[in-house]
N, C-alpha and C positions, 0 to 999 in steps of 0.2 A: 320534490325530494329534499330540497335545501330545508324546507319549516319543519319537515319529520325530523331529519338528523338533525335540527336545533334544538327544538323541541324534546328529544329523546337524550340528548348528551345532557342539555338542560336535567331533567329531571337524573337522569344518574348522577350529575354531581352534586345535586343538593340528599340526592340519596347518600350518597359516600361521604359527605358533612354531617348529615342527621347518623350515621353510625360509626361515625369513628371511631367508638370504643366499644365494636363489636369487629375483634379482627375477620372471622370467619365472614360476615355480612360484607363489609369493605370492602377484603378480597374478593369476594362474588364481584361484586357494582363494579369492582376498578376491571376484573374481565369482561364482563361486559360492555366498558366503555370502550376496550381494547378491541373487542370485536369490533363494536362498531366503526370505530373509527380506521379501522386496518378495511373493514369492507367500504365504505359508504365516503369515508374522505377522497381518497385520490378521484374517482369520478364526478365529483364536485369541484376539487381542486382544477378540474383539466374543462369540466363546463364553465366555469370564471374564466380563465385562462384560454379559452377561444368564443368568450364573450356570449355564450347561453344565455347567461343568467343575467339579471341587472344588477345594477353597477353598485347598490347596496348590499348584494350579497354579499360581497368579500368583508363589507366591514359588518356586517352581522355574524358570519361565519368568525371574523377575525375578534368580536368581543367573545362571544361561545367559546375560543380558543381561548382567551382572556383569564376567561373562570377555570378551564380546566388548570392552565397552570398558576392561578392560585392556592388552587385545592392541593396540586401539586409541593407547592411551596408551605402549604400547612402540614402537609405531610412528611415534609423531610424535615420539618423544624420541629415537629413532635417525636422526631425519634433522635433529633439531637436533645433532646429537653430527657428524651427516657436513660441514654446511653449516657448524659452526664448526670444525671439522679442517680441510674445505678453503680456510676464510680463512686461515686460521692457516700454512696451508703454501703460501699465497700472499705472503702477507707475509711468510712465513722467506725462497720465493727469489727475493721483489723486493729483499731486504735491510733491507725497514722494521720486522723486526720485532726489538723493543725489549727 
């Protein structure tokens, strides 16, 4: 169970990297991950947690987790980058900018 959801998270973050300037597409992948991870995480987290799995899984699971909030963090830094581009080319054609 742990190599599918790595596997599969895997692949949809490098899917949501490959389209980030396809909102519609991203939005899909990032639901998708949401599924996944809302079904398929806690039963993982609770078989580490009373010792199923071996003792690499958590830190396999824990770089998997790694990437997602990279992706994350590309994602909130491209829309700090759009939200000040679009002040910025408000203020160039209201003429206030300095």
């Amino acid at each position: 169970m742990l190599d599918g959801f790595i596997r599969t998270l895997n692949e949809l973050i490098e899917g949501a990297e490959t389209r980030a300037r396809e909102p519609d597409n991203f939005l899909a992948i990032n639901e998708q991950m949401k599924t996944l991870i809302e079904r398929d995480l806690p039963p993982l987290v609770e078989a580490i947690s009373t010792g199923e799995l071996a003792d690499d899984a958590r830190t396999r699971l824990e770089r998997c987790l790694v990437s997602l909030g990279d992706l994350e963090a590309k994602g909130r830094a491209r829309l700090v980058w759009a939200d000040d581009f679009e002040d910025h080319m408000r203020r160039a054609l209201s003429g206030d900018e300095q």
